[in-house]
C-alpha positions, 0 to 999 in steps of 0.5 A, a space after each residue: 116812127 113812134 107805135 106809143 099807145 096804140 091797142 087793138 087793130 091799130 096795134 104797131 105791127 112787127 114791121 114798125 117795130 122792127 124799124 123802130 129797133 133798127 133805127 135805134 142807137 141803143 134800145 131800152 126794155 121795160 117788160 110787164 113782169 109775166 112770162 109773155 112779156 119776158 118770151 118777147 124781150 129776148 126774141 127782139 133782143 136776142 135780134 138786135 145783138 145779132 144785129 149789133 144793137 146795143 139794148 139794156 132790159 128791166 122787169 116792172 113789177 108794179 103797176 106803174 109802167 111810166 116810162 124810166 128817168 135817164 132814157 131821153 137819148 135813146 129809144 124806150 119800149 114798153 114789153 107787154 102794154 102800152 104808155 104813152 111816154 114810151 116810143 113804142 109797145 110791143 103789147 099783146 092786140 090780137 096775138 100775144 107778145 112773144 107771136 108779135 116779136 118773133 115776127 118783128 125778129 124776123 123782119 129783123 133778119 133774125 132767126 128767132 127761138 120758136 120755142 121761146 115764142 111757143 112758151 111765151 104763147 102758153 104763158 098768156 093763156 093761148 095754145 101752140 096750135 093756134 100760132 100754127 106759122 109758128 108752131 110749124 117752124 119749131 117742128 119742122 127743126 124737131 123742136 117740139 112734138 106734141 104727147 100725152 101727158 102733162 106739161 111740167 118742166 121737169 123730168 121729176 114727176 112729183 116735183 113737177 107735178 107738185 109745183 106746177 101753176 098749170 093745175 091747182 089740184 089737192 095736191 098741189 104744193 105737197 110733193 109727198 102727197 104727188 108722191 103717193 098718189 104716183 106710187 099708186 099708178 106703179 108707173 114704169 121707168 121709162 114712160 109710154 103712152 099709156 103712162 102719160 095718159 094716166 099721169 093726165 088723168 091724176 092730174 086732171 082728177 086731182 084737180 076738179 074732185 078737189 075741195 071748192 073746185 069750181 067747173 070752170 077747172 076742167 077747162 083750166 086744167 088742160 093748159 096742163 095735159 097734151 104737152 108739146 116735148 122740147 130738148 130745150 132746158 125745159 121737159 115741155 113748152 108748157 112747162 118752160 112758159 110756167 117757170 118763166 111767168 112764175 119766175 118773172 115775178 119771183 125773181 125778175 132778173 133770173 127770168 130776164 135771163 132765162 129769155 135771154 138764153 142764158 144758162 140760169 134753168 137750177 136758179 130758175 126751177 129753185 125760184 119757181 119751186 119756192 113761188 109756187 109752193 107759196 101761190 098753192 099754200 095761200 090759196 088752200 088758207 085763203 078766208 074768201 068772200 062772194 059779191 056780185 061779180 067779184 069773188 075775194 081771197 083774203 091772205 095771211 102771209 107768213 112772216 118774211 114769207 110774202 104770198 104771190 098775189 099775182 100767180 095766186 089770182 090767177 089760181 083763184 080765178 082759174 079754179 077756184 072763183 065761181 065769179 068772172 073776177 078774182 080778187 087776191 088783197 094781203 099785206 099792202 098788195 092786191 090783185 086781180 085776174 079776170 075771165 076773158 068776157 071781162 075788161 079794164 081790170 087795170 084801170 079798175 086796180 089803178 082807181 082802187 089803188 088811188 083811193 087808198 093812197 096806193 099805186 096800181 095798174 095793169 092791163 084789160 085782163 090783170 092788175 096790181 097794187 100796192 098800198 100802205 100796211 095800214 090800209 086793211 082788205 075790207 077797205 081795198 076790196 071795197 075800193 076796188 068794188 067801188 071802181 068796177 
């Protein structure tokens, strides 16, 4: 039985997928580099080495998704989007990835990782009480309890606070700046109620009073605040879903890991400290450009010090674009986030990217390319309007 290719209400269902693997000799992953594609590769593998299934996993990081050489004897997934060349696609329809695959473990006979599932939720925008099946299973193991505060995956509040792609506030990428502003709340040790409101309220304010803040960063800031607390090897759910999106593109075999249930959480922090403090950086120093739909952050990367375009769309678009469409070009990669009222970014990403003698891709709400150093911004944002 192959569920290649289809999207929307005709989307593979946990039980085809589940049948698929069960059926399988050996199972490949390939999953889309963001943390909802990771949540749901080590739920279904974390099931089938229950099951005795032997399966080897891959992150793509560029927007070609075609299917691995080497891999006609055994069965192909695609984690996070649809191909045609692959035997099936766990692909985010009406639910996330991680929500697909936690029920397809469950028909596996596995007793999958709520929390896992819960941050692979965060990761592609959604929130924890909107998979409430879910969210109830990881509660009712005292799992996870909802508080004030904010959702970062440490207990170091200004490293936290500093590094958190959650929130793009003035201080975001400068943890002696989140420093002073702390020591002015004078904090106690031990932190109740009210510390945690007022640690939402700095977080909160220092994002939509920053420079250029667009109102669409009042909305994006609350994926930030009213936390769900784990004892996992994270502090929050939030947190856990911003290290394992981050890291699935800073260093994809440390996020792999990280799904899988390895103990990787000090060179997963590392890795998500240094990408984030790039994102913030390049954001704050980006030259920008407004057109009809589609607002530009033009980046200057330093030397050996490449900018994360991905993450830094995403920011753009989430608190800085007053346009539905982000566009992030540097150095021979681009890339764009939209709101959710848009569609095809993919598509659009991968005919820009071919104009330019590039390769691209993506899904309906983000894409990628890459293309040669002599290809300058101008000539890649005018492709990619060209394509819209």
């Amino acid at each position: 039985m192959s569920a290649t290719g289809r999207t929307g209400p005709d989307a593979p269902d946990a039980s085809e997928i589940a049948a698929l693997c069960r059926d399988a000799d050996f199972v490949r992953f390939v999953a889309h580099a963001d943390g909802d594609a990771l949540a749901a590769t080590g739920l279904i593998a974390r099931a089938l080495s229950d099951a005795g299934v032997p399966f080897q996993a891959s992150v793509a990081r560029s927007g070609n998704l075609a299917r691995p050489d080497n891999t006609d004897d055994v069965t192909t997934l695609l984690v996070g989007g649809t191909h045609p060349s692959y035997d099936g696609a766990i692909a985010a329809s009406t639910e996330p990835a991680s929500v697909l695959a936690e029920a397809a473990a469950r028909e596996l006979a596995a007793d999958p990782d709520p929390v896992l599932a819960l941050a692979g939720v965060v990761a592609a925008e959604g929130h924890p009480s909107e998979y409430a099946e879910v969210l109830e299973r990881a509660q009712s193991r005292d799992l996870v309890t909802q508080r004030p505060g904010v959702g970062i995956p440490t207990a170091d509040l200004a490293n936290g606070l500093a590094h958190t792609t959650l929130a793009h506030a003035s201080f975001s990428g400068n943890e002696g700046a989140v420093t002073a502003s702390l020591a002015d709340l004078e904090l106690p040790v031990d932190l109740d109620t009210r510390a945690q409101r007022r640690l939402a309220s700095l977080l909160a304010l220092e994002t939509v009073s920053a420079d250029g803040a667009t109102p669409r960063a009042a909305e994006a800031v609350e994926r930030a605040l009213h936390p769900h607390a784990t004892d996992g090897p994270f502090a929050t759910v939030e947190g856990f879903a911003d290290v394992l999106d981050v890291v699935a593109r800073e260093a994809p075999g440390t996020a792999l890991a990280l799904a899988l249930g390895h103990d990787v959480k000090t060179p997963a922090l590392d890795a998500w400290r240094a990408h984030a403090k790039r994102a913030h950086t390049a954001l704050r120093g980006a030259t920008t450009g407004r057109y009809d739909g589609l607002f530009v952050a033009r980046i200057e990367s330093a030397e050996g010090d490449p900018a994360p375009v991905r993450t830094t769309a995403r920011l753009l678009r989430d608190f800085r674009s007053p346009e539905p469409v982000a566009l992030v070009v540097s150095e021979g990669k681009a890339a764009a986030c939209a709101t959710e009222e848009q569609g095809q970014i993919g598509e659009q990403m991968a005919t820009a990217a071919t104009a330019v003698s590039g390769t691209g891709g993506g899904r309906d709400r983000q894409g990628y390319a890459e293309f040669g150093a002599d290809v300058s911004a101008t000539d890649f944002v005018t492709a990619f309007r060209e394509a819209q």
